[in-house]
SEPAKE-712732 format. One record per residue: residue number from 1; x, y, z of N, C-alpha, C, O in turn. Coordinates in steps of 0.001 Angstrom, whole numbers. Layout:
residues N
<NUM; <X; Y; Z>; <X; Y; Z>; <X; Y; Z>; <X; Y; Z>>,
...
end
This chain:
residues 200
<1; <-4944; -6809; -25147>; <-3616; -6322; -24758>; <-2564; -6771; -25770>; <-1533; -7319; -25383>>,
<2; <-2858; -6503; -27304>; <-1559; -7398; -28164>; <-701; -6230; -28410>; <425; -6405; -28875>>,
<3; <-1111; -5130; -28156>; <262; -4576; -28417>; <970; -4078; -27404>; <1449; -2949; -27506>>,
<4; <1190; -5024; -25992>; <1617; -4812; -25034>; <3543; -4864; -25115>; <4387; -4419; -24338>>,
<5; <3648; -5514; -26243>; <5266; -5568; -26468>; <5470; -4440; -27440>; <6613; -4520; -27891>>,
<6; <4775; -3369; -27963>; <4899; -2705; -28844>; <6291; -1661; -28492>; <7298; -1386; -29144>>,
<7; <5874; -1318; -27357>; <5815; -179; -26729>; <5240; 1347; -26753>; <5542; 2460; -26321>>,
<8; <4406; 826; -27386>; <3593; 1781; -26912>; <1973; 1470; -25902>; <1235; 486; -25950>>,
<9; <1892; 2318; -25332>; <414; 2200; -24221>; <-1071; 2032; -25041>; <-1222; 2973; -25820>>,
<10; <-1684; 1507; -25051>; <-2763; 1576; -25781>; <-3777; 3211; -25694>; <-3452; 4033; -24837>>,
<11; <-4521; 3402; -26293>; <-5388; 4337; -26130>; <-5945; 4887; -24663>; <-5536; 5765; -23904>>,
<12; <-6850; 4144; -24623>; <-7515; 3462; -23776>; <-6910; 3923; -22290>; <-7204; 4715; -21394>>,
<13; <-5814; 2870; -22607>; <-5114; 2892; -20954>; <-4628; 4208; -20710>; <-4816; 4547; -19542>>,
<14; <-4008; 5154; -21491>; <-3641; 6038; -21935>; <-4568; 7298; -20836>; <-4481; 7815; -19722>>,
<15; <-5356; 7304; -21939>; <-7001; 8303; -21212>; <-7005; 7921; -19475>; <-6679; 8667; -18552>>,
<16; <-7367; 6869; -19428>; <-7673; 6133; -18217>; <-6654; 6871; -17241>; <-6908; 7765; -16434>>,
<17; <-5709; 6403; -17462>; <-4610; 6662; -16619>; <-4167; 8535; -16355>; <-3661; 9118; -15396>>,
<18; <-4514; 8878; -17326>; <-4373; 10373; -17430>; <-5721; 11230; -16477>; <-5818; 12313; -15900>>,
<19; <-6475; 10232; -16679>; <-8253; 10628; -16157>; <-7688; 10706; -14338>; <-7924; 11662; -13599>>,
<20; <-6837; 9310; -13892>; <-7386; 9090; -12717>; <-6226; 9247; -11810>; <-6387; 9052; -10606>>,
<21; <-4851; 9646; -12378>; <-3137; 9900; -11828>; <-3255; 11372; -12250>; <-4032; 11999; -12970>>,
<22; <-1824; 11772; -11278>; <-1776; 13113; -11790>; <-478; 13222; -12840>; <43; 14308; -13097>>,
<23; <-86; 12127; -13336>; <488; 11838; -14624>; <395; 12512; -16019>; <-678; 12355; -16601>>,
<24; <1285; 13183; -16596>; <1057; 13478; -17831>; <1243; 12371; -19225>; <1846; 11298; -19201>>,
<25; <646; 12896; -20225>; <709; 11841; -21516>; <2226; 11120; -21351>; <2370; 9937; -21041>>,
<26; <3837; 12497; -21743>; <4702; 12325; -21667>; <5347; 11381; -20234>; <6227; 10537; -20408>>,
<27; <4839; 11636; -19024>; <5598; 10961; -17793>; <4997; 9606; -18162>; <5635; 8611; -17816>>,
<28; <3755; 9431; -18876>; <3452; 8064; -18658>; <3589; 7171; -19580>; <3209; 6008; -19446>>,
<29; <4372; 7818; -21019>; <4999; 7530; -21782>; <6458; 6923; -21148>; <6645; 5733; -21400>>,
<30; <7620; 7683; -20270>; <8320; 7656; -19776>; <8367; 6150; -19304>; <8955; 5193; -19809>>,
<31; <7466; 6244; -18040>; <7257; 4999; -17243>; <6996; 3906; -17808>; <7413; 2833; -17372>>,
<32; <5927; 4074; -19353>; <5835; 2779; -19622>; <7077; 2194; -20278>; <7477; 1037; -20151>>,
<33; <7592; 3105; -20951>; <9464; 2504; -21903>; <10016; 1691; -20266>; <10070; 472; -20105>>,
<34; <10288; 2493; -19459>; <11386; 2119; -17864>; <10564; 767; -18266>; <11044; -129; -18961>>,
<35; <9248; 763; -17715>; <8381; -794; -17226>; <8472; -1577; -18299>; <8330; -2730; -17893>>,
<36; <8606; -1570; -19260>; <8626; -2405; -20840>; <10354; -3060; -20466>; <10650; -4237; -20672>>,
<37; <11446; -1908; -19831>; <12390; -2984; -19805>; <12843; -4041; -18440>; <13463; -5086; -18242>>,
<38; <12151; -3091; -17755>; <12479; -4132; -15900>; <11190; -5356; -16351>; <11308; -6343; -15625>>,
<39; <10116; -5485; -17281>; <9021; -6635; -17279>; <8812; -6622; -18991>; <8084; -5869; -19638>>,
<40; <9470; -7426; -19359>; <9506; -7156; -21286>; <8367; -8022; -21328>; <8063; -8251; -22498>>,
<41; <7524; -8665; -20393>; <6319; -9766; -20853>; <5391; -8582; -20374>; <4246; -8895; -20702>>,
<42; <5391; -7111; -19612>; <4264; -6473; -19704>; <3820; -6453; -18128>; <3191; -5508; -17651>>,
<43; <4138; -7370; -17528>; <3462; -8214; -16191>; <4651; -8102; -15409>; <5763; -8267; -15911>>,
<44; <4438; -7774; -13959>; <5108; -8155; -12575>; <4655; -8941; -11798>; <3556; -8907; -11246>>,
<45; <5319; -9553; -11726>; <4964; -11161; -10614>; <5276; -10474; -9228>; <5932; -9451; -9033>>,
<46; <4826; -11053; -8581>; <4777; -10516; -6687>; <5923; -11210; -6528>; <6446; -10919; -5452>>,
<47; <6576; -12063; -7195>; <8201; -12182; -6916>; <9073; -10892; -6993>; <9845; -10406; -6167>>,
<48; <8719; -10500; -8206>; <9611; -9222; -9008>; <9068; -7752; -8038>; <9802; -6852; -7632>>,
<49; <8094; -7832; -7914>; <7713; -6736; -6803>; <7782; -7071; -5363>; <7721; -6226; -4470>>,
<50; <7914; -8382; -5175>; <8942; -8282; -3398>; <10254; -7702; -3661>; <10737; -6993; -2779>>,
<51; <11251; -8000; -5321>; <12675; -7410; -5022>; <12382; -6373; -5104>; <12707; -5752; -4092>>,
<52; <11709; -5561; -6106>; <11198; -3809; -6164>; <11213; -3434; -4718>; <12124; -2677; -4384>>,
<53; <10407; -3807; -3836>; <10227; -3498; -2223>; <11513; -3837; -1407>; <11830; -2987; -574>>,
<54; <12491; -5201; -1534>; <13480; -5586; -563>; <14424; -4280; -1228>; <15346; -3798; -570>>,
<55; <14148; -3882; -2319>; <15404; -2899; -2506>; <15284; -1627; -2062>; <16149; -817; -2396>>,
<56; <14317; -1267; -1325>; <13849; 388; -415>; <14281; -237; 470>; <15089; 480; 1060>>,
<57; <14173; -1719; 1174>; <14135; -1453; 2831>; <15445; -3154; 2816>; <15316; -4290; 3272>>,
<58; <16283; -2630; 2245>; <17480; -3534; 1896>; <17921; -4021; 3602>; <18393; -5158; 3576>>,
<59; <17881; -3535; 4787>; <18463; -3934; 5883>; <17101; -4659; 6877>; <17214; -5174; 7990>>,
<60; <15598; -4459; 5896>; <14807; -4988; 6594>; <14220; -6562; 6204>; <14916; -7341; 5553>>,
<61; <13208; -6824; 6564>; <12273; -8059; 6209>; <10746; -7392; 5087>; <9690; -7461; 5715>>,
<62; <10644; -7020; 4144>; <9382; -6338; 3836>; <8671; -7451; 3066>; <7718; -7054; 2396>>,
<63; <8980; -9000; 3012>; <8363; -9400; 2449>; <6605; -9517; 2399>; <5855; -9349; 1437>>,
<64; <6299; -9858; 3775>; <5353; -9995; 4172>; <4137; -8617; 3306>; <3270; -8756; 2443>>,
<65; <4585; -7508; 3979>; <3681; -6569; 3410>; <4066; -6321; 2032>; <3068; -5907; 1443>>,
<66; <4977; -6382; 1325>; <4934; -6471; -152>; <3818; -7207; -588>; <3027; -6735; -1404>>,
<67; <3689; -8421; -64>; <2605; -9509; -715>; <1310; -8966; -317>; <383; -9510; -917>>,
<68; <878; -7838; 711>; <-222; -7380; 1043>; <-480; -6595; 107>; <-1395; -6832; -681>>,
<69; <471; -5252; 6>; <766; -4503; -1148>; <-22; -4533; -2637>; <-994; -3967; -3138>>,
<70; <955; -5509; -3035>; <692; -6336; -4158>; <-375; -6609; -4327>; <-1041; -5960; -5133>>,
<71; <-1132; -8097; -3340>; <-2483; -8053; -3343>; <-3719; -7038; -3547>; <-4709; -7186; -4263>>,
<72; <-3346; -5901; -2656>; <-4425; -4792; -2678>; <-4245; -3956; -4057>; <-4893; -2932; -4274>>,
<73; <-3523; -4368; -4752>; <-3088; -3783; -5965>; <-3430; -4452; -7217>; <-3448; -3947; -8340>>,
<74; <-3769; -5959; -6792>; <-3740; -6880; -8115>; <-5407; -7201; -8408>; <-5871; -8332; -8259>>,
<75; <-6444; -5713; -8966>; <-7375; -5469; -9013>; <-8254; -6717; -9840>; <-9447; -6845; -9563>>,
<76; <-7767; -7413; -10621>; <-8275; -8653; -11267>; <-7674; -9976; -10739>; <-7818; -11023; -11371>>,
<77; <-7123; -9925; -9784>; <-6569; -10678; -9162>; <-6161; -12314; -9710>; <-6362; -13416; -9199>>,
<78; <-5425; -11840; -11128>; <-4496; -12510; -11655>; <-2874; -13109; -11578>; <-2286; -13728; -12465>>,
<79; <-2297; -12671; -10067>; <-1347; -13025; -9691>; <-224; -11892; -10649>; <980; -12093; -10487>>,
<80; <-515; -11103; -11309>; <427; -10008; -11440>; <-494; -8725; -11817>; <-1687; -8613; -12100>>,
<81; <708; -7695; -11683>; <340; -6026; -12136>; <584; -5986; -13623>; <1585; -6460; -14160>>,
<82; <-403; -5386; -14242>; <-196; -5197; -15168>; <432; -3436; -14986>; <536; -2987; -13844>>,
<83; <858; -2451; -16351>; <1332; -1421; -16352>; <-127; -426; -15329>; <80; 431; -14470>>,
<84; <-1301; -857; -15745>; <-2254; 52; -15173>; <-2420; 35; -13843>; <-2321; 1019; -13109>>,
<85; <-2691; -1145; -13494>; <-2083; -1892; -12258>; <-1049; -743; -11494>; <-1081; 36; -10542>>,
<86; <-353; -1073; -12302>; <1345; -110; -11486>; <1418; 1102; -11166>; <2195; 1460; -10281>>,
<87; <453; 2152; -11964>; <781; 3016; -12067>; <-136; 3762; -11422>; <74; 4939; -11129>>,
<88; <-1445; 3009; -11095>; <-2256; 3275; -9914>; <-1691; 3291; -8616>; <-1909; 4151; -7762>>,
<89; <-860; 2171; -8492>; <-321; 1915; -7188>; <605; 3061; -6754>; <763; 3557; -5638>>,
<90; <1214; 3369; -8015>; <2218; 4167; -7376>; <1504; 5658; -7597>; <2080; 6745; -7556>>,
<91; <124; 5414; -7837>; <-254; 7469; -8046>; <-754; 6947; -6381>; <-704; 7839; -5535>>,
<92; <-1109; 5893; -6025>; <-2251; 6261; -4480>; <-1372; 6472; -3233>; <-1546; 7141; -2215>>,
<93; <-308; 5627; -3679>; <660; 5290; -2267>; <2004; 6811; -2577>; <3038; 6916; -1918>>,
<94; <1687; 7547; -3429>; <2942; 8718; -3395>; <2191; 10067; -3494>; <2707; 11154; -3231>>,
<95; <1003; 9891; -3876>; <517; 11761; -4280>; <-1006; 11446; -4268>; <-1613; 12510; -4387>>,
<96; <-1913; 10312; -4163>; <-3653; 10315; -4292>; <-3781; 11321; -2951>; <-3119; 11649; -1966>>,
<97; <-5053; 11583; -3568>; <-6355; 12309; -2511>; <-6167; 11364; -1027>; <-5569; 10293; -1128>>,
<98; <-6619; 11737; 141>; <-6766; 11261; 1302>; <-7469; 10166; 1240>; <-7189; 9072; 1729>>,
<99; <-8798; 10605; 360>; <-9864; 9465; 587>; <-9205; 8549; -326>; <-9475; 7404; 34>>,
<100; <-8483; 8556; -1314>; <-8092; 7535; -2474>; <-7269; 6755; -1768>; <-7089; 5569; -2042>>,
<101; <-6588; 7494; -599>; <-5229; 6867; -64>; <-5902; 5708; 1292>; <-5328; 4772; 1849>>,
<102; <-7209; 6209; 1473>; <-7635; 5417; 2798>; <-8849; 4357; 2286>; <-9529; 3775; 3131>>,
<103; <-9049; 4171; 987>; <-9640; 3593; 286>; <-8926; 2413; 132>; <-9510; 1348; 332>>,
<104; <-7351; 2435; -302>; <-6610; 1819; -707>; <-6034; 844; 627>; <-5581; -301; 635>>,
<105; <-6316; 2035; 1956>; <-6036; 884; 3095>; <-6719; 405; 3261>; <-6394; -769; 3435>>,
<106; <-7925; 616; 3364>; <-8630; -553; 3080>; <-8370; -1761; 2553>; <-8061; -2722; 3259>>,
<107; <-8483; -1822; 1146>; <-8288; -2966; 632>; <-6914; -3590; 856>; <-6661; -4724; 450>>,
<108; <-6001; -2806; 1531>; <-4710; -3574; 2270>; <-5371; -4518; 3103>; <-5295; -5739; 2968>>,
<109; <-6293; -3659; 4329>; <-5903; -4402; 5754>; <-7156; -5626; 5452>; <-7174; -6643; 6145>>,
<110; <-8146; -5408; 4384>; <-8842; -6645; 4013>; <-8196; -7763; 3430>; <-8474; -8064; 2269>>,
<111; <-7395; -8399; 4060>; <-6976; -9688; 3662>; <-7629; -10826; 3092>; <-7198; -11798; 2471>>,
<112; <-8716; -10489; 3435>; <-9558; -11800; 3022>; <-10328; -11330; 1589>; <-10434; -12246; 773>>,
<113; <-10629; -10611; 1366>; <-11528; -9796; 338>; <-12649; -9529; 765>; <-13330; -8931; -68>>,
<114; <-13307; -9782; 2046>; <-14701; -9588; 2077>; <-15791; -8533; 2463>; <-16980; -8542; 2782>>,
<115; <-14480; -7334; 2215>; <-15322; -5965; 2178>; <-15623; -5741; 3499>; <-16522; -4917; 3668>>,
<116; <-14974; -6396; 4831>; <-14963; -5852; 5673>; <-13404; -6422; 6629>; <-12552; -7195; 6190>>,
<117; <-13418; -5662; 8196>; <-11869; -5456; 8567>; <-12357; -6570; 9616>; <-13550; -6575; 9918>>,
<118; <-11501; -7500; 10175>; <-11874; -7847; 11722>; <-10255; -7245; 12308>; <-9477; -6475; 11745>>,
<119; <-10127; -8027; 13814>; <-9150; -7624; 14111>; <-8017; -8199; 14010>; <-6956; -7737; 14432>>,
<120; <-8259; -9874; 13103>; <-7035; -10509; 12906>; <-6393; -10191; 11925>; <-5186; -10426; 11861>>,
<121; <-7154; -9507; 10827>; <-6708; -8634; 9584>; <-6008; -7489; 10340>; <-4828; -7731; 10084>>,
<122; <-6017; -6614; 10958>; <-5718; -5510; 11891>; <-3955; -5767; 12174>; <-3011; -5039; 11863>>,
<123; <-3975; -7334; 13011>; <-3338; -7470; 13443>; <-1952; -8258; 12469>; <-725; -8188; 12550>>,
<124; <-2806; -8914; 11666>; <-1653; -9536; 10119>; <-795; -8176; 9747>; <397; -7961; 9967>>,
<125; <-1543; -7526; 9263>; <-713; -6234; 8674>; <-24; -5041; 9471>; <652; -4044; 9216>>,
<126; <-646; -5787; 10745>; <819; -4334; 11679>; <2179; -5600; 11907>; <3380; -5353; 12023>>,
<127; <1644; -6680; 11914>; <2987; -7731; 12177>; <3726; -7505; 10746>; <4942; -7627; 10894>>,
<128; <3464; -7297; 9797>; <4047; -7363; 8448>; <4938; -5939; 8210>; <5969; -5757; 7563>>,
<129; <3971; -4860; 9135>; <4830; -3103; 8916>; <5779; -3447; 10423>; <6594; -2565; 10694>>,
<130; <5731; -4434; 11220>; <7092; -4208; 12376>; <8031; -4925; 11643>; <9001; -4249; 11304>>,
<131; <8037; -5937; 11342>; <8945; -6703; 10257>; <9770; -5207; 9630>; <11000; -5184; 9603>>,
<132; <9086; -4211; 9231>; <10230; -2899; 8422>; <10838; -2455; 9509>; <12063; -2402; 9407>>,
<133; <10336; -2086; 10613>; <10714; -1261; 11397>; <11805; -1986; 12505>; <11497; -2825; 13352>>,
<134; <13216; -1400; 12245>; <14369; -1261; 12750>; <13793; -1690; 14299>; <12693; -1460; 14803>>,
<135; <15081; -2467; 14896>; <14867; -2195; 16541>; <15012; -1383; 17172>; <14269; -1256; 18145>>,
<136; <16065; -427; 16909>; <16369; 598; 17756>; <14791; 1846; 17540>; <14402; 2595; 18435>>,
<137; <14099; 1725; 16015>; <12746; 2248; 16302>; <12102; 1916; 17231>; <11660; 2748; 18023>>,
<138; <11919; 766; 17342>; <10694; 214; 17835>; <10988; 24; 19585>; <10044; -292; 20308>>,
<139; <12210; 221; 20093>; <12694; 659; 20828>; <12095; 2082; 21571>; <11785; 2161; 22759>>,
<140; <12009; 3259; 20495>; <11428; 4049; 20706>; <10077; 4664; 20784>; <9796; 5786; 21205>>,
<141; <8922; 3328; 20092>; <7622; 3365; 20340>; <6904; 3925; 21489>; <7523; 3615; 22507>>,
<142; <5866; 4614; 21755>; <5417; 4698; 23276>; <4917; 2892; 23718>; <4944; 1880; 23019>>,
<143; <4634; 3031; 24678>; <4827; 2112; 25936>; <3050; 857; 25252>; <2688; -317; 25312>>,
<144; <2590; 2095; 24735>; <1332; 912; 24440>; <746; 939; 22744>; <-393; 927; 22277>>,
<145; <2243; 985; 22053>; <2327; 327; 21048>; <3294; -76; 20390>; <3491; 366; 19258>>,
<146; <3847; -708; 20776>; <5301; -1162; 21036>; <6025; -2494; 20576>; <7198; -2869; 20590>>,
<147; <4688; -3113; 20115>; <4235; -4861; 19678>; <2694; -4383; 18787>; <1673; -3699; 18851>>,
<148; <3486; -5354; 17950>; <1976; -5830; 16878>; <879; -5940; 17826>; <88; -5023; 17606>>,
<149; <580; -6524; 18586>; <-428; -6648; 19318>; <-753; -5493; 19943>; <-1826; -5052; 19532>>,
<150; <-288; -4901; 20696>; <-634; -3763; 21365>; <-957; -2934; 20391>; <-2043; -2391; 20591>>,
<151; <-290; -2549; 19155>; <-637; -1242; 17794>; <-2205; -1929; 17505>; <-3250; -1286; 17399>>,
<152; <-2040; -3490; 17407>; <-3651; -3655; 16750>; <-4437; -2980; 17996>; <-5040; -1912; 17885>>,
<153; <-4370; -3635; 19046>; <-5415; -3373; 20488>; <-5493; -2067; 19926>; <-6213; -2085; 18928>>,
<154; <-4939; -721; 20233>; <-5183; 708; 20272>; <-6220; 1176; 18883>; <-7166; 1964; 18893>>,
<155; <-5639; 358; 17692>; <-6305; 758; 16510>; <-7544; -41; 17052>; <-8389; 785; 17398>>,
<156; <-7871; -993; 17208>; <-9258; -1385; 17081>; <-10203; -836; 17964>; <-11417; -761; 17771>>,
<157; <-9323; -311; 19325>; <-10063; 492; 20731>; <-10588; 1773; 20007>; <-11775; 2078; 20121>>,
<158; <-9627; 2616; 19178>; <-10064; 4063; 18171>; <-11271; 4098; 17406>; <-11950; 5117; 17285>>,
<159; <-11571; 2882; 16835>; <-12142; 2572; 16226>; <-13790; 2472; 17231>; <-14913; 2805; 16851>>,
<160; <-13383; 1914; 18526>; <-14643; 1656; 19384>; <-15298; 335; 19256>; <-16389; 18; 19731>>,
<161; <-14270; -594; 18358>; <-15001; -1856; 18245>; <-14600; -3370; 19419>; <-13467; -3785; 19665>>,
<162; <-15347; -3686; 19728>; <-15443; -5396; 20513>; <-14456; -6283; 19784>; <-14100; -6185; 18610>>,
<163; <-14068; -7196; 20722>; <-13149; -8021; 19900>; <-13779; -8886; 18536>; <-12907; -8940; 17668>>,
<164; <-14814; -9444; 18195>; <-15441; -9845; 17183>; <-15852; -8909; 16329>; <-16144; -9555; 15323>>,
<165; <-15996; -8105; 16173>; <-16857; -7315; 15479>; <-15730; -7026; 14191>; <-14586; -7476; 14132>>,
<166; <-16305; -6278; 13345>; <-16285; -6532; 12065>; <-16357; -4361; 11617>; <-17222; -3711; 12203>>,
<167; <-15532; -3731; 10765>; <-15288; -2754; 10501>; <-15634; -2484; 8794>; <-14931; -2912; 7878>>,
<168; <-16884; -1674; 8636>; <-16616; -1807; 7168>; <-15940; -733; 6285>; <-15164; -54; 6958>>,
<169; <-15990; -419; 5158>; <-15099; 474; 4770>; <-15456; 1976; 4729>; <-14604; 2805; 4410>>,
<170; <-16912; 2378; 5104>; <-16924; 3707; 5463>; <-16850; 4286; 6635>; <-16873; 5491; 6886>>,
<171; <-16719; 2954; 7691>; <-15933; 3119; 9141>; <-14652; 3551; 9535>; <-14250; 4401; 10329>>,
<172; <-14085; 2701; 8734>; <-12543; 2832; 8322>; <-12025; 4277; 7915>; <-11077; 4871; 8429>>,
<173; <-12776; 4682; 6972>; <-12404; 6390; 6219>; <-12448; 7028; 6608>; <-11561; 7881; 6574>>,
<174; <-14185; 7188; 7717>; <-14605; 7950; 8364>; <-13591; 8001; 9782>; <-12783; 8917; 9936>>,
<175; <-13780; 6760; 10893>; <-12814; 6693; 11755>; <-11180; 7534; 11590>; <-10606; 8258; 12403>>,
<176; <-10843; 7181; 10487>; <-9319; 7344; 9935>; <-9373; 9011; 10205>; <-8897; 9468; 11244>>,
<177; <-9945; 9817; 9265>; <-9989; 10515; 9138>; <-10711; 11502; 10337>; <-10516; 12717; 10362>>,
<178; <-11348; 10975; 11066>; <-11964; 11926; 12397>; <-10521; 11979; 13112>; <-10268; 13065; 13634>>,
<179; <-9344; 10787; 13239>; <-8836; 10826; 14149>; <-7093; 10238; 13469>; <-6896; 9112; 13014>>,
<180; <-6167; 11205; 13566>; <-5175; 11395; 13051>; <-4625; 10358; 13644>; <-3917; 9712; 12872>>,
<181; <-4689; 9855; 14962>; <-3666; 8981; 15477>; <-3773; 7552; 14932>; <-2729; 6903; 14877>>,
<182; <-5165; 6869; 14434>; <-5409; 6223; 13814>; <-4305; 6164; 12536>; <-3233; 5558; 12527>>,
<183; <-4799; 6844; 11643>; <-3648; 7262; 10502>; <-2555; 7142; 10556>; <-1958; 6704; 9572>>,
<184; <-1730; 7555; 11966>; <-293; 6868; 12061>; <-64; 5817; 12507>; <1088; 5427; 12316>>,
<185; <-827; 5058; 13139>; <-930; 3876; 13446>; <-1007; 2926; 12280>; <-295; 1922; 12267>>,
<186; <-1850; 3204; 11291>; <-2076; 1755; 10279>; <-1350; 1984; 8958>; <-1459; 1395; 7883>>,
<187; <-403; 3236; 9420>; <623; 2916; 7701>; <2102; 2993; 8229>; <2207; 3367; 9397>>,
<188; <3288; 2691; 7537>; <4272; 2600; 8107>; <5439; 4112; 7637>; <5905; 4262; 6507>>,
<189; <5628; 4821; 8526>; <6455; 5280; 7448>; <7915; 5155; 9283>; <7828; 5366; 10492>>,
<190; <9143; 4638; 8168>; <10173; 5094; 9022>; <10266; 6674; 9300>; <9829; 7629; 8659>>,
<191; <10881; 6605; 10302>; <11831; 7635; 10897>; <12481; 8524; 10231>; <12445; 9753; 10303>>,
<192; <13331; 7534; 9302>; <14429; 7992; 8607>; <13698; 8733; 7546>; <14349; 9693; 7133>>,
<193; <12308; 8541; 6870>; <11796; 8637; 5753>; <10748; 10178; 6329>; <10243; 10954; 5518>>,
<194; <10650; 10289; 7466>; <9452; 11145; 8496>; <10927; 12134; 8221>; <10987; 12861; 7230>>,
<195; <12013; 12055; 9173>; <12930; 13462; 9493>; <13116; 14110; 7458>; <12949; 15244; 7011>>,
<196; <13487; 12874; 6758>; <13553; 14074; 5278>; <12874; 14994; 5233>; <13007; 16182; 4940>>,
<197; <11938; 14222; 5622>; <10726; 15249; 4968>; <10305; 16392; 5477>; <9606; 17221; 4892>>,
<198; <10850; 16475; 6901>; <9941; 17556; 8007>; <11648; 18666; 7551>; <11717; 19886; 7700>>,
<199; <12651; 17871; 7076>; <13216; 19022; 6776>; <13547; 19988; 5396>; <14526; 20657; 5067>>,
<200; <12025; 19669; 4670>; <12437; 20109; 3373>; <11737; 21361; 3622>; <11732; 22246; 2766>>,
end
């Protein structure tokens, strides 16, 4: 990585990134100049990407799931993103395939790394997405998911699993995907961010 201060992208990463985003040469030219000046060492620290995150949800708490985020993102798990790093994150979580996108929850709600879900992992990362969510939302929840606890209970009941038991990741995809309500259950999107959209 020595010509990471160059500014320019290496080869390599280049291809890669073009292979596996729906990014062009030029946009990812773009992004890397922006990222060369918000991180001139190349690298984002999960400090610098909690403010990236507190600055979308400025009236909330997002620390918590930033650091999940992050984690499920920090593929060599060197304590920062590199540009490739970044630019994955932001092709899976704004425009990837379904399966790329439920792949990726995965490796969210695995907290531990060990390639499989229990339900205290379940339950870490819906406490981390109520932390975003406004009161007057959560106010408006139905009646039996309404609390971190109750959103985990329902997701893990969908799922069909016992309180011990253990979820692996083609459970997860498969489950997810047989059953939509699942899907809104284990990602967060506000309200405010749901009405834009249903009115474009």
């Amino acid at each position: 990585m020595g010509n990471t201060k160059s500014g320019a992208i290496s080869k390599d990463i280049l291809e890669d990134l073009k292979m596996n985003t729906k990014y062009s040469e030029e946009e990812l030219a773009v992004w890397y100049q922006t990222f060369l000046k918000e991180c001139p060492s190349g690298l984002i620290s999960m400090e610098q990407f909690e403010k990236i995150y507190a600055s979308f949800f400025p009236d909330r708490d997002p620390k918590a799931y930033a650091q999940h985020v992050f984690r499920s993102f920090d593929t060599n798990s060197d304590g920062t993103l590199d540009f490739k790093e970044y630019i994955i994150a932001l092709h899976l979580t704004s425009s990837g395939k379904m399966s790329q996108k439920l792949e990726w929850a995965f490796s969210l709600y695995d907290v531990d790394g060990n390639g499989t879900i229990n339900k205290e992992e379940i339950l870490e990362i819906v406490k981390a997405i109520f932390k975003m969510i406004n009161e007057d939302e959560q106010k408006t929840l139905p009646e039996d998911e309404n609390t971190p606890e109750k959103r985990a209970d329902k997701i893990w009941e969908y799922f069909g699993k016992k309180k011990n038991d253990k979820l692996s990741e083609g459970e997860f995809i498969q489950g997810t995907l047989e059953n939509r309500d699942i899907l809104r259950l284990i990602q967060f999107e506000p309200q405010k961010m749901k009405g834009k959209q249903q009115k474009q």
